[in-house]
C-alpha positions in Angstrom: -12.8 8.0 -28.4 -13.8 4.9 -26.3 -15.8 5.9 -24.2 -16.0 2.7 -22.6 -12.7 1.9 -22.0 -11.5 5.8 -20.5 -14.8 5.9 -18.6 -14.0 2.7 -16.9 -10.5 3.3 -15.7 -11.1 7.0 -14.9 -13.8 5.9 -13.0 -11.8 3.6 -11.2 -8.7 5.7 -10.2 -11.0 8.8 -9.3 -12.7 5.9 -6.8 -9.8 4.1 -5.2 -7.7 7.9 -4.8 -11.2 9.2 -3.5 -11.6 12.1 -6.2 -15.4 13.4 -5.6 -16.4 13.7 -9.1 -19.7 13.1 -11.3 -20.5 12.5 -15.0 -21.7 16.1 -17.0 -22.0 16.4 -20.1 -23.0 14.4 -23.8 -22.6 11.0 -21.8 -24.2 12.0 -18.4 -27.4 13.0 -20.8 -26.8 9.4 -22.2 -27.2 7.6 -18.7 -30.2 9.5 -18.0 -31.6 7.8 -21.1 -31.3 10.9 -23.4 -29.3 10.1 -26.5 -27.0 12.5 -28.0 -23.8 13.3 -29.8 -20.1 13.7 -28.2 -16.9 13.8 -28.9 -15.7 14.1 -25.3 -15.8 13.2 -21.8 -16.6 15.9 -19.2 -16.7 15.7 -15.4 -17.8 17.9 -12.8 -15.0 17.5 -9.7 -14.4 19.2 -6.3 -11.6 21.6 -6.7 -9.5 20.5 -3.9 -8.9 16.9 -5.5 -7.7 17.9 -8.6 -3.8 17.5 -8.0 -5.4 14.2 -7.4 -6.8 14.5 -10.8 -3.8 15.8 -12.6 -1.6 12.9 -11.4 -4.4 10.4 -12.6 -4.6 11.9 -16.0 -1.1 12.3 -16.6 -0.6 8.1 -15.5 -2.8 7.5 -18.5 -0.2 9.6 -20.9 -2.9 12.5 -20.9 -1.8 15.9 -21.1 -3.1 19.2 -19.7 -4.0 21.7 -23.0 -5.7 24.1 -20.3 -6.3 24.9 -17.2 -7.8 28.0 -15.6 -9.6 28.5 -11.8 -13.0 27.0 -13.0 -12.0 24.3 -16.2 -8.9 21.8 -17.2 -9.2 20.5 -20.2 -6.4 17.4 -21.0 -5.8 15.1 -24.7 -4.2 12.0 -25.0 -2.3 11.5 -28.1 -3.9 8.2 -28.4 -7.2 8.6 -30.3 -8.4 6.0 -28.2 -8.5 7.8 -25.5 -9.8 11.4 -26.3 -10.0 14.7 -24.8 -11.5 14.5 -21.3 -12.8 17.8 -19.7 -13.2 19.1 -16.0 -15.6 21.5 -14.7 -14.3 22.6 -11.1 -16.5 22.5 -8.4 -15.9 24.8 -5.3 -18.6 27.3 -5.3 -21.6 26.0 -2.8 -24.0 25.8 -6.3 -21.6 23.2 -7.7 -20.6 21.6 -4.7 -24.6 21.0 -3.9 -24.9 19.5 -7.3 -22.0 16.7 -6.4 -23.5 15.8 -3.0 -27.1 15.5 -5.0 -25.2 13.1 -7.8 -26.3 9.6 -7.9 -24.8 6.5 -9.1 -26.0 5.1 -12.6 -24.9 1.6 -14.3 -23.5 2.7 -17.8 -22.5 0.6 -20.9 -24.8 -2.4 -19.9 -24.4 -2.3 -16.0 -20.8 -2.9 -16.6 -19.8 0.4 -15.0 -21.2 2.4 -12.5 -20.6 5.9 -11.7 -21.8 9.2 -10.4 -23.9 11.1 -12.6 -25.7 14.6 -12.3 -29.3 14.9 -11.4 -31.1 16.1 -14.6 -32.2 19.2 -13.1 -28.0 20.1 -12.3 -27.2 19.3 -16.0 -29.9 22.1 -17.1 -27.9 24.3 -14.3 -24.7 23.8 -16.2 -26.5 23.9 -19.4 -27.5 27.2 -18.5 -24.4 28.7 -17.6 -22.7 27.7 -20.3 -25.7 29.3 -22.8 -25.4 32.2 -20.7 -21.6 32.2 -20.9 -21.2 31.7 -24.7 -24.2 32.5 -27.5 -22.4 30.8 -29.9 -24.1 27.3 -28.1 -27.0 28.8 -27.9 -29.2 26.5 -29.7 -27.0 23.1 -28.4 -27.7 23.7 -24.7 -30.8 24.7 -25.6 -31.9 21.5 -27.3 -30.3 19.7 -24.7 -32.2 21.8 -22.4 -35.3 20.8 -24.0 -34.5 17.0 -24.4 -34.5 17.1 -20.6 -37.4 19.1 -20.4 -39.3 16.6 -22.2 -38.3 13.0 -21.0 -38.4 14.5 -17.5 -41.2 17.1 -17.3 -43.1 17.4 -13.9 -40.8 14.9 -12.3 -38.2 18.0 -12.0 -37.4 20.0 -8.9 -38.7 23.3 -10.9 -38.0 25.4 -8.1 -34.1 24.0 -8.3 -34.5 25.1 -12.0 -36.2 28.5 -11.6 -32.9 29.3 -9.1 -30.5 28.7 -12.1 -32.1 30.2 -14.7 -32.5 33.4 -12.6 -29.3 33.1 -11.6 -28.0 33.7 -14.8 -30.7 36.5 -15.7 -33.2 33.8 -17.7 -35.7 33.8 -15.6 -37.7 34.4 -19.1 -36.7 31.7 -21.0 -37.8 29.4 -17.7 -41.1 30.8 -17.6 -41.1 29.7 -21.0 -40.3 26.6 -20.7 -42.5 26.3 -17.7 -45.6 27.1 -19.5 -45.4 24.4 -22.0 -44.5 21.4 -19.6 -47.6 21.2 -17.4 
């Protein structure tokens, strides 16, 4: 996938047809200045713009493969451009974590777009542990890359409130203890 290259018109279109939408995922972690593998692009975007979203994918010859109340997942048949993913934002937890988003310069300062706060990444990062074991130890060690480059300049409060939310709480004091 070029990243580049779909990041930069996505970016644009959800921008001019005023899609509210941030950066999640693999490349958001990369922005924050935490290197790691991915294969895709994901996006967290307010529910109510994505027909808005839909008709900008499907301009770029992307297709919808799935679609349910809370993801939409779309593949071009052009390598080039990948498989982007959406994560739909309409409860007040995710639609807090888009007003918080800020704008980062990407690929050199040649792009700029909305990313996640570090601390809303975890969030996601724990949900989706908590909604699938099988990534258990890939959100975790994403979890823990944050953890580290970031320590005490997290909101651990904000982070306390997700991982309780998804019945955690442990595995934040955990993580609490060792970043002091």
């Amino acid at each position: 996938m070029d990243f580049k290259k779909v990041l930069a018109f996505l970016a644009r279109d959800f921008e001019v047809n005023g899609v509210s939408y941030a950066l999640i995922g693999g490349i958001a972690l990369g922005a924050l200045g935490i290197i790691r593998a991915t294969v895709d692009l994901d996006f967290l975007v307010k529910k109510d713009d994505l027909k808005k979203v839909r008709e900008i994918m499907e301009s770029h010859g992307y297709k919808t493969v799935y679609e349910s109340e809370n993801v939409s997942q779309y593949l071009s048949e052009l390598k080039p451009f990948g498989s982007v993913d959406f994560l739909h934002a309409f409860r007040p937890v995710s639609l807090s974590m888009l007003g918080r988003a800020g704008r980062i310069k990407v690929f050199d300062g040649e792009i700029e777009i909305p990313v996640l706060q570090p601390e809303d990444i975890v969030g996601l990062k724990v949900q989706a542990l908590a909604n699938n074991s099988e990534r258990r130890e890939w959100e975790l060690a994403d979890i823990k890359r944050v953890f580290e480059k970031y320590g005490q300049e997290l909101d651990w409060d904000r982070l306390r409130y997700y991982f309780e939310l998804f019945d955690l709480g442990d595995l934040y004091y955990e993580y609490r203890k060792r970043i002091k």
